[in-house]
N, C-alpha and C positions, 0 to 999 in steps of 0.2 A: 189053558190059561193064557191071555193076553201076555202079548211083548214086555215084560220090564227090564229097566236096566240096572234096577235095585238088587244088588245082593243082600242088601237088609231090610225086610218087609214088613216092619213090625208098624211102617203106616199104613202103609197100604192093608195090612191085615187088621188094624183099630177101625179102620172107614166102618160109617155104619150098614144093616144091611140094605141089599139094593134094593128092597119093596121100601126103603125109606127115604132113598136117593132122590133130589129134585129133578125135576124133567127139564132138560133142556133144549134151548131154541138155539139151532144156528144159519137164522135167517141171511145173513149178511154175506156177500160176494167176499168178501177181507175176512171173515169168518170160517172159512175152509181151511182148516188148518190139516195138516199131513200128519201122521199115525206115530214119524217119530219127529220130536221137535225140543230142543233144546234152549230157552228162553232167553239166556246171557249170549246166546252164536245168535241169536234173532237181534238183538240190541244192541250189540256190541262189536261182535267178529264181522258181521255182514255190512257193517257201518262201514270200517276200517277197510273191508274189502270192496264197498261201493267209492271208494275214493275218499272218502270223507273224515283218514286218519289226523289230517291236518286242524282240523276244525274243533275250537274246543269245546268241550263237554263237561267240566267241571269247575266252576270258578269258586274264592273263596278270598277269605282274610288270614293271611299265616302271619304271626305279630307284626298284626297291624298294616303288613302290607299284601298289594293284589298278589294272586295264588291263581294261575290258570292251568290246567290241566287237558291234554288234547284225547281225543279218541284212541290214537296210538298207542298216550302214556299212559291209559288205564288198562286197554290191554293188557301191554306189557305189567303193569303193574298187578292183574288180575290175575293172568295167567302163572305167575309168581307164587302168587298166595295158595293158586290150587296145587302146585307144586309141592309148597309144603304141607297141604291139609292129604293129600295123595303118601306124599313120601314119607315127610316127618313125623305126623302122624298117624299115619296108615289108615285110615277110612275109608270108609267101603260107601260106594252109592247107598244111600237110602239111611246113612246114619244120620242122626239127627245133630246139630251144631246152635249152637246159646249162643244168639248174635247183642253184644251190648256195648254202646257208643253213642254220642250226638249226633246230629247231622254233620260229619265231615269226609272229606276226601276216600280217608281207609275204610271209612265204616261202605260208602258205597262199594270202595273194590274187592273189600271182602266178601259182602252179599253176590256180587258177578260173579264171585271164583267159586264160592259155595253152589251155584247153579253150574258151574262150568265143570265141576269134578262130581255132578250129581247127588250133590249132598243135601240136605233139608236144612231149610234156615228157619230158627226159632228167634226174629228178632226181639229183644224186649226196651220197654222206654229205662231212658238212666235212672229216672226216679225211682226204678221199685225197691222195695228192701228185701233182705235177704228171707224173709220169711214169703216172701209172695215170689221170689225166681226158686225158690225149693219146691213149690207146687208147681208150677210150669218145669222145672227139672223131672220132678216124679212123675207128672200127666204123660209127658210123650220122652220118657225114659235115655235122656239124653246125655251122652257122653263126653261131650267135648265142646269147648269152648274158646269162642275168639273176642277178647275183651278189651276195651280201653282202659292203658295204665290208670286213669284215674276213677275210673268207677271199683277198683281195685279189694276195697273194704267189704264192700256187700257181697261182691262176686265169690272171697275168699270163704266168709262167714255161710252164705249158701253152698259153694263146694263141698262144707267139710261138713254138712247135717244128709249129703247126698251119696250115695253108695254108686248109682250109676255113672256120676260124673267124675273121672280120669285121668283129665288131662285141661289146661287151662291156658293158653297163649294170648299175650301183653302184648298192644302195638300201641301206636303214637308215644313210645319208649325209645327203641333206640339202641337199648343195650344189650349187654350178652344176654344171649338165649330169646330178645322179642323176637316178635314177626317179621318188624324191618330188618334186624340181623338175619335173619334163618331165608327169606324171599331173596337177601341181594345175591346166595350164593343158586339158586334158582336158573335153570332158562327161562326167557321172555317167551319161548315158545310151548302148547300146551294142546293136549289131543281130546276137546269135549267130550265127555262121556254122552254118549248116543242115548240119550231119554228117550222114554216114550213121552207123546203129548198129554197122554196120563197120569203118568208120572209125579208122585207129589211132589214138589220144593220148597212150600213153605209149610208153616203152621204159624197163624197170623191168634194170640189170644186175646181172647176179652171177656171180660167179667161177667156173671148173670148177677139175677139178683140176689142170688143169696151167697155172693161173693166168690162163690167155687169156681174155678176158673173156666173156660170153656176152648177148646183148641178147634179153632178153622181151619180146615186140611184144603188147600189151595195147587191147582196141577200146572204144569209149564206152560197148558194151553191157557190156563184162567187168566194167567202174568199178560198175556196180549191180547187175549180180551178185553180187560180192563182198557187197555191202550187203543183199540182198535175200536172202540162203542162211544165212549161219552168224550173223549178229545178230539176224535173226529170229527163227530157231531156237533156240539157245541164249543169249543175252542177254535178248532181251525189252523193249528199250530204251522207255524214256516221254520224253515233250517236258522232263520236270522233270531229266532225268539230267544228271549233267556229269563227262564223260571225263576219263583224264590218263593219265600214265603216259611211260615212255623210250624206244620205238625213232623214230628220223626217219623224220618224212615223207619223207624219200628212201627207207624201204624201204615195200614194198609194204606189211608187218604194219604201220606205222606211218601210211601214208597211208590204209591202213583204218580204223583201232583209234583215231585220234587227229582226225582230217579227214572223212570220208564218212560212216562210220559214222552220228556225231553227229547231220551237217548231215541224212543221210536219214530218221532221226525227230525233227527240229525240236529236238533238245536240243544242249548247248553243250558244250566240248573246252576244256583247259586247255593252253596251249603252253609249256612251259618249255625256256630254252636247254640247262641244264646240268643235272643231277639226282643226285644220289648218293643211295643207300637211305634215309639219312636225310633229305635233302631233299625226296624222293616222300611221305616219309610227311607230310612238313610240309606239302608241298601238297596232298595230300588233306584235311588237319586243317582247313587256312586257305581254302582254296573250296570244305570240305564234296563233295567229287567222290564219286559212288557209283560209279565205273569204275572200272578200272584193268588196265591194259594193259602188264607185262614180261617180262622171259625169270626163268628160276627161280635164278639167280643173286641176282637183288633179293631176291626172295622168302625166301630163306635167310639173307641178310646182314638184311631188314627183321622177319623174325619175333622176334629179339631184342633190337629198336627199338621194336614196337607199343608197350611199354607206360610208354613215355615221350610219346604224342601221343593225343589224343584224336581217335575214328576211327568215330563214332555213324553218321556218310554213308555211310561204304562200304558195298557191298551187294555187289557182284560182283569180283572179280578174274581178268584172263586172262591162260594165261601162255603161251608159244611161243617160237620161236625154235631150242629144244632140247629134248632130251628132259626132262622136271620127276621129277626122281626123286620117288617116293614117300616116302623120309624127308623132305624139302621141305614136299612138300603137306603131311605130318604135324604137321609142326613147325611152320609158319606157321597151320594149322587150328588149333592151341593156342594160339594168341597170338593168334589174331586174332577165332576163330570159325568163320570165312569158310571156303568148299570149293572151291579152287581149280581153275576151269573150264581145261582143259588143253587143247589145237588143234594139229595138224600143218599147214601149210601150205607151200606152195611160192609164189618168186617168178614161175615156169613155170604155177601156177596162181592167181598173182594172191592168193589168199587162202588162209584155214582150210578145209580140206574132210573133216575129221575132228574131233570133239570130241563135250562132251556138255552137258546142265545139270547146273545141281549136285546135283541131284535123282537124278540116272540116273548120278551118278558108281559109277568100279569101280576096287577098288583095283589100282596095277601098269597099269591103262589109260589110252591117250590117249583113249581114246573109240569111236565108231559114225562109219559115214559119217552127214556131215549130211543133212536132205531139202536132193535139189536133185542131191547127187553116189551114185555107186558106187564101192566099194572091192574090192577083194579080195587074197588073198594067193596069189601063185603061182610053181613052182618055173621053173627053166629054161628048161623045153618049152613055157612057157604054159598048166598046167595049173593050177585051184587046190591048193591046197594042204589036207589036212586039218587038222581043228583043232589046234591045240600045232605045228603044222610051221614053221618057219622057211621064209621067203621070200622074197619080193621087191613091194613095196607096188607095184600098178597101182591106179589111177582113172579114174572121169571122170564128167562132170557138163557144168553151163553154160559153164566155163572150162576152157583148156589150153593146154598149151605152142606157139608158134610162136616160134622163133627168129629173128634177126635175120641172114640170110645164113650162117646156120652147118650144116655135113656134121654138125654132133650132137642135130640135130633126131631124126634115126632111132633115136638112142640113147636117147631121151627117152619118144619116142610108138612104141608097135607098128606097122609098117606092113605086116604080114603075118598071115596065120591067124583065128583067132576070136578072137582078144583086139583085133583090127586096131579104131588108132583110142583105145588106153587110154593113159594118162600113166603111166610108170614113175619116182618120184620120185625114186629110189636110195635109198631106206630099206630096210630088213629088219624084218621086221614077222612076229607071229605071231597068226593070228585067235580067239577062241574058239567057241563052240557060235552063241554071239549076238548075234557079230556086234560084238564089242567085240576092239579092236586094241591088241597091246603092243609097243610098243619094244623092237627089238634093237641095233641098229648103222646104222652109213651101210654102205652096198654098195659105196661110193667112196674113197678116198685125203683126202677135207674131213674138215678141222678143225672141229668146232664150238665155239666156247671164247663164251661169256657171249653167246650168240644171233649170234656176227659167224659168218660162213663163211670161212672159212682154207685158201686151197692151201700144199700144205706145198710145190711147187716153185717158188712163186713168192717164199717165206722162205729158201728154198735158193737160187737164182739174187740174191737180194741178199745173204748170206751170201759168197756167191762173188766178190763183187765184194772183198772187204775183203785188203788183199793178206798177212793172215797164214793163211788160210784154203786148204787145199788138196782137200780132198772136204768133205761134209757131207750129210745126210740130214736130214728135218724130219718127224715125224709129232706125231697128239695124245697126250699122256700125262693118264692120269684124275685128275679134280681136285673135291675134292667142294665148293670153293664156285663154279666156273667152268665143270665140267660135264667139260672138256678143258681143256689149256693147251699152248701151242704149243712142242714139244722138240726141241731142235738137239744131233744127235750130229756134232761136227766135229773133222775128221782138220786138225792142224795144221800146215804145213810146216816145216820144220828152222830152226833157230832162234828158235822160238817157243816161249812156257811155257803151259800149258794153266796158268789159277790164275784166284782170283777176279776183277783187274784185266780181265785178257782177256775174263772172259766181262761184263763193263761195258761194255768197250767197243766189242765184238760186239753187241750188245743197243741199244746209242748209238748205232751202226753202221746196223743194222738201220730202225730209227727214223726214222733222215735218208732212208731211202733210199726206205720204203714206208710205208703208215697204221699209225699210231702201235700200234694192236688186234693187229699182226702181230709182233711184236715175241717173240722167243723168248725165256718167261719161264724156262724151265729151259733151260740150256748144257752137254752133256757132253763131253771131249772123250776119244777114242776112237782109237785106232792105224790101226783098219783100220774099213772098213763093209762089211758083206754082200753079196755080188754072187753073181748067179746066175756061169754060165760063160761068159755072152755078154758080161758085165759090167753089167747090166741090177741097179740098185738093189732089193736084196727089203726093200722096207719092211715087210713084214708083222714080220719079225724086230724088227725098230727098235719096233714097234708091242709086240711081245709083250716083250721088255724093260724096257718105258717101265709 
């Protein structure tokens, strides 16, 4: 058996099997990575130890005023934290740990420390509710927990439907018995646990379509891949740069674009909890940030804000999450300047593996494969595709999908033929002569509405619960500042009024019962819904309707 440094292998033993495993490319000279490798001592310790302690790497707002934090301080702040996840309470490599927080200071040095004592980080976004972190607690069987004081209510309400889960530690608290209490008595100093570069450390989830959760088993070598492939290529990042932008470090584009990125060429990342268009622009004005990292919803909503903020720093802006329509790019490229660098990525591949610079931008395109990955566009049979043809997007490159104990790994990766071994994202994609790729659609039943991913049966299965509700259907309907927006066609039972109250309280309904982002912003309701002969829902109809 391979080197591990896991005493607890119950990821490594869910990985699917390896005739299902994607084939990987590691063409790239920076892509030689060494057999054991440690991802937090790549980004962090080596920083600190290249001279570069002084220089800072985290900036923020602590009420209301600047908050800069250096390489040293996180360290030392990091190293802390593994102290207590080692000592206090006793974890073993390879356990799994429920990371839940906003973008701020702890939430990042706790993901460090979690790599640094070889633990697995299951980050999740604040918005979920307790009934969606109890499926992600049961999928990859997790026992412990590091959480922010104020997500507190869902976190307690999921521990206690959880038989795995053990043990629960409160930070940005303060008090007896948080994290900050239990790290100050800690040393600053702290002995990496020697991973293998195989080694899992995260489990990054995301929804399918029929809501059941799906766990992305991600290894210490993937963490600098990601960093090593598409910011090199296309960003170009310098030690003077400083990042910012909205998705959570709970998503993969987030823990890239905002955390690793940065720390991988010595420059510094802005965290901010809460952000609205207008408040990204203020922080870019107010820490001068030449980054910027959103889904094209901002971008739309902020191109008719640029010209109230002064915005001399920015240099680059990336957008993802969803498709950036071309009036977008247009319209913020007039207000701003700037050529908004576009990226498909998946959380099955960790990162972007399509984009461009701004230089080699095309209109109507998301871009080229990056160096590093392969793309292609192919029909059914696994053939490609000629150019203009509609298809179905495969990759592959240094990263790819392995699932977390799930039968939908097959459905992800080829495991048969000459494409055996390629990552199928479920996009529809058309190539041209050169190799430049255009957005069609998802090949799937997801919602994309403002870069969240949306099953539309898991908005339907909460719908259902509400007892005036008697069928319903849920697909995306187009929405040109959101991209999609999530549309509930609901058949009502007898004695109920389809009117605007109803659909308030369906929508409130809704709300209480799943993350807030799910929430069906258009309600129609409807007599009957489509059904094949089997009774089998034809969303597509719902789809072409909407």
């Amino acid at each position: 058996m391979a080197y591990t440094a896991h005493a607890d292998t119950f990821a490594r033993d869910s990985l699917p099997p390896k005739s299902q495993w994607p084939d990987l490319t590691f063409e790239l000279p920076e892509l030689q990575y060494p057999g054991r490798l440690n991802c937090a001592a790549e980004l962090l310790d080596k920083m600190v130890a290249g001279g570069h302690g002084e220089r800072t790497v985290i900036r923020t707002l602590i009420d209301g005023k600047a908050y800069a934090c250096t390489y040293r301080q996180l360290l030392d702040r990091a190293n802390r934290i593994a102290g207590v996840l080692t000592g206090d309470m006793r974890l073993k490599p390879g356990n799994r740990v429920l990371l839940r927080a906003p973008n701020n200071p702890m939430m990042a040095a706790c993901w460090l420390a979690l790599m640094k004592a070889g633990l697995i980080a299951v980050a999740t976004m604040p918005l979920l509710r307790a009934k969606e972190l109890r499926q992600i607690i049961d999928k990859a069987e997790i026992g412990a927990a590091l959480c922010d004081l104020r997500l507190k209510e869902e976190m307690e309400l999921a521990a206690a439907g959880c038989r795995s889960m053990k043990q629960v530690l409160y930070f940005n608290d303060g008090g007896a018995g948080s994290l900050e209490q239990r790290l100050s008595a800690k040393p600053a100093a702290f002995a990496n646990v020697d991973t293998a570069a195989t080694d899992v450390c995260l489990i990054a989830f995301t929804s399918g379509t029929t809501g059941e959760p799906k766990g992305t088993v991600h290894f210490h070598r993937d963490v600098l891949a990601m960093c090593d492939c598409f910011p090199r290529s296309c960003l170009k990042p310098a030690q003077d740069d400083i990042f910012c932008g909205t998705p959570p470090l709970a998503f993969t584009f987030g823990l890239g674009g905002l955390l690793c990125f940065p720390m991988r060429f010595g420059a510094s990342t802005v965290l901010m909890e809460r952000l609205t268009p207008d408040t990204l622009l203020e922080t870019i004005e107010n820490f001068k940030a030449t980054i910027c990292f959103t889904a094209p919803t901002y971008y739309r909503q902020m191109a008719s804000l640029v010209k109230n903020h002064k915005l001399k720093s920015l240099k680059k802006c990336v957008s993802a999450g969803e498709a950036l329509p071309d009036a977008t790019r247009q319209l913020f490229k007039e207000a701003s300047g700037i050529e908004i660098i576009d990226g498909i990525g998946a959380t099955e591949m960790i990162h972007i593996f399509i984009s461009h610079t701004p230089e080699r931008v095309r209109r109507g395109a998301t871009g080229y494969a990056i160096p590093g990955y392969h793309a292609r566009v192919i029909d059914d049979a696994g053939r490609p595709c000629a150019p203009g043809v509609v298809g179905r997007l495969a990759v592959k490159g240094p990263t790819g999908c392995r699932y977390l104990a799930d039968a939908r790994q097959k459905d992800y990766v080829i495991c048969a033929g000459e494409m055996r071994g390629w990552n199928l994202t479920g996009d529809a994609y058309t190539m041209d002569a050169d190799g430049y790729f255009y957005y069609q659609s998802r090949t799937d039943d997801m919602i994309i509405s403002a870069g969240y991913n949306i099953a539309g049966p898991e908005v339907e299965a909460a719908l259902l619960q509400h007892p005036a509700v008697a069928e319903c259907g849920v697909v995306g309907a187009p929405d040109a500042e959101r991209g999609q927006i999530v549309k509930a066609c609901v058949v009502l039972k007898a004695g109920y009024t389809g009117n605007a109250p109803m659909v308030k309280e369906l929508q409130e309904f809704v709300k209480k019962t799943i993350a807030l982002y799910k929430y069906p912003r258009s309600v129609e309701f409807v007599a009957s819904l489509p059904r094949t002969e089997t009774g089998k829902l034809q969303r597509f109809k719902l789809r072409q309707s909407a």
